[in-house]
N, C-alpha and C positions, 0 to 999 in steps of 0.2 A: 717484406714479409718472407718469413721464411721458405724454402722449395717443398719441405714436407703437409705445412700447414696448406699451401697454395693447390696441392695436390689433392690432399683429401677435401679442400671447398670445391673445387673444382667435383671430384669424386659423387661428393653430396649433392653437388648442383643436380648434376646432368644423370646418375646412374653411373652406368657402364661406357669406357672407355677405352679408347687407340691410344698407344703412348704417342705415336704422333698429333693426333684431337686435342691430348692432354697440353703436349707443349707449344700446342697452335695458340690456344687461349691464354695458356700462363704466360707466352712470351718467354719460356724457357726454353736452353736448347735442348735437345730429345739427348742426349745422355745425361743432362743430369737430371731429367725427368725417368728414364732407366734407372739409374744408379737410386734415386731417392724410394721409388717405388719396389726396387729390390729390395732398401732396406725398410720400409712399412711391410714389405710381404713377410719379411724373416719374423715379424715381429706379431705377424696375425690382424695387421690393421686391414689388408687388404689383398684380397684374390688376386690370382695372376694367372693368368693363360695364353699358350703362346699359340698365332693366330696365321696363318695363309693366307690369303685371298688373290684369287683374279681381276683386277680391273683393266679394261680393253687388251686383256689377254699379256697386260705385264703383271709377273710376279710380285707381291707387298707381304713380306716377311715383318711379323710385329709384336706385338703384346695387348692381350686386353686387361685391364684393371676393374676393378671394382669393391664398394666396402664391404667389407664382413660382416655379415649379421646384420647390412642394411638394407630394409624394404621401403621403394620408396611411395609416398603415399597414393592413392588409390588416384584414376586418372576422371574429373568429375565426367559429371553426366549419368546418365539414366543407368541402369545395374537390371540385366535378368532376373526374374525370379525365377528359383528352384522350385519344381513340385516335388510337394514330398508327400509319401503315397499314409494314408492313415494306419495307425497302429493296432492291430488284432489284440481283440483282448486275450490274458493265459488260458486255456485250458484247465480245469482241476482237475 
């Protein structure tokens, strides 16, 4: 399968991603999971942001991915209700 197509199933699976997360599960190695995702971003497939973080107080310099324009679906289970307060009739 190809690196681009594996990237954005992956993508779709999970949400948002590590380009390390990403090449953990494709079994690809992390540059050309870079490299493929650099070129989906040039193209609008897919956000990119680059990312810091501390763990046990070592430095993880990275990338997060994610699709464009995809929302993924709602998570089940029970949903708040909004109160919505009633509508005043106009004035004449």
């Amino acid at each position: 399968m190809p690196i681009l197509t594996q990237i954005l199933q992956c993508l779709k699976k999970h949400g948002q991603r590590l380009d390390s997360e990403i090449a953990k599960e494709t079994g690809m190695p992390l540059a050309a999971v870079r490299t493929g995702a650099a070129g989906l971003a040039s193209t609008g497939a897919l956000i990119a942001c680059s990312l810091v973080r501390f763990e046990n107080g070592k430095r993880i310099e990275g990338w997060v991915y994610r699709m464009s324009g995809y929302v993924p679906p709602a998570a089940p289970g029970r949903k708040a209700k909004t109160a919505v307060a009633p509508r005043k009739p106009a004035q004449p």
